[in-house]
GUFI-485412 format. One line per 10 residues: number of its first residue (from 1); for each residue x, y, z of N, C-alpha, C. Coordinates in Angstrom, 1 decimal. Atoms other than C-alpha are relative to their C-alpha. Example, Ala and Ser with C-alpha at 12.3 -4.5 7.8 and 13.67 -1.06 7.14 Angstrom:
REM residues 2
1 = 0.9/-1.2/0.0/12.3/-4.5/7.8/0.9/1.2/0.0  -0.9/-1.1/0.0/13.7/-1.1/7.1/-0.8/1.1/0.8
This chain:
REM residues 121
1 = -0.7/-1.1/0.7/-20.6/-15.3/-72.1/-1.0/1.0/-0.5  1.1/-1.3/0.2/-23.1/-12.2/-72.1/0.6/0.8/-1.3  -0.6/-0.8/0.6/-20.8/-10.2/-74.1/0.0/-0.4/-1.4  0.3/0.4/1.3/-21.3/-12.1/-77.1/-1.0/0.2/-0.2  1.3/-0.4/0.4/-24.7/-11.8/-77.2/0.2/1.9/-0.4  -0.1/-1.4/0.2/-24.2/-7.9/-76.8/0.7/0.4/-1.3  -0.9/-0.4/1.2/-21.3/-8.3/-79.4/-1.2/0.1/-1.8  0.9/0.0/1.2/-23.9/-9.4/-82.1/-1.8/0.4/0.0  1.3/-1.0/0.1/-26.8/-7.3/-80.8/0.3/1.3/-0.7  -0.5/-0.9/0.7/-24.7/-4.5/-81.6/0.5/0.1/-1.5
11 = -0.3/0.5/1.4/-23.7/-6.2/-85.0/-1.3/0.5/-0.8  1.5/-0.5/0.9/-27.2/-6.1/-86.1/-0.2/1.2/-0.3  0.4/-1.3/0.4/-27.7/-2.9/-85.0/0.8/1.0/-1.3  -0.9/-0.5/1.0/-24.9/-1.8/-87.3/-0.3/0.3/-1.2  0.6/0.7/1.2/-26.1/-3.5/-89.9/-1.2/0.9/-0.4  1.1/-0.7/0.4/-29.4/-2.1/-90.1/-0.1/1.6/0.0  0.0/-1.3/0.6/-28.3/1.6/-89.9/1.1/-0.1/-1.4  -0.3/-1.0/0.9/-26.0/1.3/-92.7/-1.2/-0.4/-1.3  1.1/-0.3/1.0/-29.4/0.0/-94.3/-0.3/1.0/-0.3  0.6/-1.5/0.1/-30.7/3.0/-93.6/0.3/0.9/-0.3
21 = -1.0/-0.9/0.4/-28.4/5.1/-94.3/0.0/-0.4/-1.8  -0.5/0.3/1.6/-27.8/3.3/-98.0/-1.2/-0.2/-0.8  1.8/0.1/1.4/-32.0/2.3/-98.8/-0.6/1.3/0.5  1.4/-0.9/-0.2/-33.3/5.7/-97.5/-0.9/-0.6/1.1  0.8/0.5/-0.1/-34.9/4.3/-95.3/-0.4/0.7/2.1  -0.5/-0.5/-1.2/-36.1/5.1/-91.4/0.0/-0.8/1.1  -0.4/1.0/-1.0/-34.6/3.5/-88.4/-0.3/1.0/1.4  -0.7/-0.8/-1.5/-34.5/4.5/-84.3/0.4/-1.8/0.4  -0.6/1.5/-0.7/-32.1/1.9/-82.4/0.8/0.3/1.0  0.8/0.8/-0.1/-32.3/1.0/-80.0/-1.8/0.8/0.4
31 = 1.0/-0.2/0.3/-36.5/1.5/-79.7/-0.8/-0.5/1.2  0.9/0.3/-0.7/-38.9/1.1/-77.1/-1.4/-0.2/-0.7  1.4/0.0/0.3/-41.9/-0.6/-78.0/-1.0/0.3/1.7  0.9/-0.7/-1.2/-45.1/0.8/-76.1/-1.3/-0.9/0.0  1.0/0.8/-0.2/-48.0/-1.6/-75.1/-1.3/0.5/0.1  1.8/-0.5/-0.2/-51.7/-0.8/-74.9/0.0/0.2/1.3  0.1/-0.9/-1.2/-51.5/-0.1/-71.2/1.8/0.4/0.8  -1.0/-1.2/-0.2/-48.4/1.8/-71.4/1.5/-0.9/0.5  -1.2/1.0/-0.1/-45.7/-1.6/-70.8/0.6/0.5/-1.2  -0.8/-0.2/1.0/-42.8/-1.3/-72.8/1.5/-1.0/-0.2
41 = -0.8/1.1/0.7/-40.1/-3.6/-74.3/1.1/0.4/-1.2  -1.2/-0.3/0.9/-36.7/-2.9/-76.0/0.5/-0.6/-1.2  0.0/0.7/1.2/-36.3/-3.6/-79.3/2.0/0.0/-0.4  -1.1/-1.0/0.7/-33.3/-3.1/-81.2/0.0/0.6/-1.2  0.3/-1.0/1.2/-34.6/-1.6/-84.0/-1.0/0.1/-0.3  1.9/-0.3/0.2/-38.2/-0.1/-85.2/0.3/0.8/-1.4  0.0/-0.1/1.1/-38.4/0.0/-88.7/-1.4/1.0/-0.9  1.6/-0.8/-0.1/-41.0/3.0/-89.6/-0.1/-0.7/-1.9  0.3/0.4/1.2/-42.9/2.3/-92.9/0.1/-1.1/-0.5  0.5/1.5/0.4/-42.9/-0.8/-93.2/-0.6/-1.7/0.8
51 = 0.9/1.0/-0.9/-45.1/-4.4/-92.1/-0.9/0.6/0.3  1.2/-0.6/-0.4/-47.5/-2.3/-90.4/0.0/1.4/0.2  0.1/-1.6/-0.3/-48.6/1.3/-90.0/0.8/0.3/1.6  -0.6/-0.3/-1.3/-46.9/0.8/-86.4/1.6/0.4/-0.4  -1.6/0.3/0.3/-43.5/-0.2/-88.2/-0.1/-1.6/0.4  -0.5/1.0/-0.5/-41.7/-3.5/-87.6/1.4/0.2/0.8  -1.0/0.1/-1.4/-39.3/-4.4/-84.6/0.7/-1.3/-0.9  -1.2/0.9/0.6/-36.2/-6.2/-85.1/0.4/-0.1/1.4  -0.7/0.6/-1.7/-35.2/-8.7/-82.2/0.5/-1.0/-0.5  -0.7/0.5/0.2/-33.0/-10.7/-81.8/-0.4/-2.0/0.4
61 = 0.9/1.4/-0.3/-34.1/-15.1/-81.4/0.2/-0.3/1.5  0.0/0.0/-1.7/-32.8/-14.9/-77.6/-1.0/1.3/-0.1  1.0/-0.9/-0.1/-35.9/-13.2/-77.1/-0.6/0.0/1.8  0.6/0.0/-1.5/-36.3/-12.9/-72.9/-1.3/0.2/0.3  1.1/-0.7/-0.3/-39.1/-10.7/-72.6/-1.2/-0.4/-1.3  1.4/0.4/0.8/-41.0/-12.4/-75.4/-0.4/0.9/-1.4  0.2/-1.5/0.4/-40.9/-9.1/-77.7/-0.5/-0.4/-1.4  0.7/0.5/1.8/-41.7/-11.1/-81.3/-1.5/0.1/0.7  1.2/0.1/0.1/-44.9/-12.3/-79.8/-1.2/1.4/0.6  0.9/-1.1/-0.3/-46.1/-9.0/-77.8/-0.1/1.5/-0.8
71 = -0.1/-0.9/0.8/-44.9/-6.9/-80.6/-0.9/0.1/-1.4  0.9/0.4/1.1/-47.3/-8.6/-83.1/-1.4/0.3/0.9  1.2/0.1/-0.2/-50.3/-8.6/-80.7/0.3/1.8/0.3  0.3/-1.5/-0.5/-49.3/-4.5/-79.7/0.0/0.5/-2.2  0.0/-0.6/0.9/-49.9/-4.2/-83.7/1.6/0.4/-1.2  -1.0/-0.5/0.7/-46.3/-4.2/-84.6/0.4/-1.3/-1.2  -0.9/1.4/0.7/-44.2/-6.7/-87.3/1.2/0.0/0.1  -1.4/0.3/-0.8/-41.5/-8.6/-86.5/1.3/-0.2/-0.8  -0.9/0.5/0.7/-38.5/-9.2/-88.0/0.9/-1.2/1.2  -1.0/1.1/-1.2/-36.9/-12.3/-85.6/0.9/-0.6/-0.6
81 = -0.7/1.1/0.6/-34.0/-13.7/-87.3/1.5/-0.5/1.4  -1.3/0.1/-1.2/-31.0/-15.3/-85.1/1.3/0.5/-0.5  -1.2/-0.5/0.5/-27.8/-13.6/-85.0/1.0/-0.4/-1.1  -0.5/1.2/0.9/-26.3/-16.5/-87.3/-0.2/0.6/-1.4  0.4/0.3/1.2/-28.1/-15.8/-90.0/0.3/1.3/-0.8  -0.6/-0.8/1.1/-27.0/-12.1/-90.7/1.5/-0.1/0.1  -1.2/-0.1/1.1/-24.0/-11.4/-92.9/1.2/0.8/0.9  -0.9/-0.8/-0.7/-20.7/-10.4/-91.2/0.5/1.1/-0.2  -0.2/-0.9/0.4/-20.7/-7.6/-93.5/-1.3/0.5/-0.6  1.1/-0.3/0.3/-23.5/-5.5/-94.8/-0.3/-0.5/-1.3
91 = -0.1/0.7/1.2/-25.2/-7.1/-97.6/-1.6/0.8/-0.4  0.8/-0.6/0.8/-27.6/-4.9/-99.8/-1.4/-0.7/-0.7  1.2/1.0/0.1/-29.6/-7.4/-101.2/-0.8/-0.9/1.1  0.5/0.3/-1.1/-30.3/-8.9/-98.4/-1.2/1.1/1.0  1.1/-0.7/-0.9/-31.7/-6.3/-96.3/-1.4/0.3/-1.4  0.7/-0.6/0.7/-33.6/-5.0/-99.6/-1.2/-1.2/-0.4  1.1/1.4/-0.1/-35.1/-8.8/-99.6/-1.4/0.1/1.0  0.5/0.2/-1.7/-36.1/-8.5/-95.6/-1.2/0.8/-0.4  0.7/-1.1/-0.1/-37.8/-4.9/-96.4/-0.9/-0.5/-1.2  1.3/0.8/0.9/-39.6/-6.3/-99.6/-1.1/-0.7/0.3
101 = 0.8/1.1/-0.9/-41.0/-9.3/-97.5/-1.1/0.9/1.1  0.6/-0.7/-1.3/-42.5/-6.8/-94.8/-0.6/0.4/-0.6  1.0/-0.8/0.7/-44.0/-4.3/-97.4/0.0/1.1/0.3  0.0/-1.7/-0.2/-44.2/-0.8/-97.6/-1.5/0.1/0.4  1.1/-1.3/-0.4/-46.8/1.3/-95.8/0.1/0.8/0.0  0.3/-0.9/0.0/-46.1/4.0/-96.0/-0.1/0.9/-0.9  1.1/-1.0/1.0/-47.1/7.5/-97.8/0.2/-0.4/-1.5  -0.5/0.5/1.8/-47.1/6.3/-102.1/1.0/0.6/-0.1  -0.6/-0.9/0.7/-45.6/9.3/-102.8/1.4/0.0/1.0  -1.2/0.2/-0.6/-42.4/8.3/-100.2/0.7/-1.2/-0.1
111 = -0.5/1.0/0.4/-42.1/5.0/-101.5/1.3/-0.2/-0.8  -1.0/0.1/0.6/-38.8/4.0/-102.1/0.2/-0.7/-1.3  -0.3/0.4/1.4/-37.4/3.6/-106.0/0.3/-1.5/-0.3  -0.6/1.5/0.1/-35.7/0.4/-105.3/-1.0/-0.7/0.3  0.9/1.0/0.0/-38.6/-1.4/-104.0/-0.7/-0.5/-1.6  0.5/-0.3/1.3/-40.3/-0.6/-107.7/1.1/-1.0/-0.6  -1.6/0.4/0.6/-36.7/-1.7/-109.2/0.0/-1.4/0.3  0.0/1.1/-0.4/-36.7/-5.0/-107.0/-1.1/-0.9/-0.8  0.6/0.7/0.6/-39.6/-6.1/-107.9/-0.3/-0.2/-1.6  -0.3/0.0/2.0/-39.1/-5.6/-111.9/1.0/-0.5/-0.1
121 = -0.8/0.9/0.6/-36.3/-7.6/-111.6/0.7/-0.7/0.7
């Protein structure tokens, strides 16, 4: 049943824009990652500013093409969780956990308030 997998690829993706939409934060989905000699690999989401100066990729644990392990060595961080494990509805603490765990890189002066906030309490 393919269609289920698709059903909760597209779940995620859902999910992680109304992150974006609700922490400020920036998303493209779906995302082509780009390899050092120009291979490329479909994410479903590329998380700018945060994990690494590349961003982090969000894939799914049916991972065909391998995309956790070649997204770590092209420089990227991963977010791999299995569709199971997100929330059938958007859950705010949650993502604001996930993004915590990865880390902000990007510019100081763009850093989001809630991260500050999170961690003070």
């Amino acid at each position: 049943m393919g269609n289920v997998e698709m059903d909760d690829d597209q779940h995620i993706i859902a999910l992680w824009r109304e992150a974006a939409h609700d922490l400020q934060i920036g998303v493209v989905t779906p995302f082509s990652a780009i390899g050092p000699r120009g291979e490329s690999i479909e994410a479903l989401v590329w998380v700018r500013d945060f994990g690494t100066p590349r961003g982090a990729l969000v894939c799914t644990s049916d991972d065909p093409e391998n995309l956790a392990l070649r997204g770590l060595e092209w420089g990227y961080e991963v977010v791999n969780y299995d569709s199971v494990a997100y929330p059938a509805h958007y859950d705010r603490r949650l993502f604001m956990r996930i993004l915590a765990e990865l880390g902000w890189v990007g510019a100081p002066e763009e850093r989001p308030a809630w991260l500050d906030a999170l961690r003070g309490g």
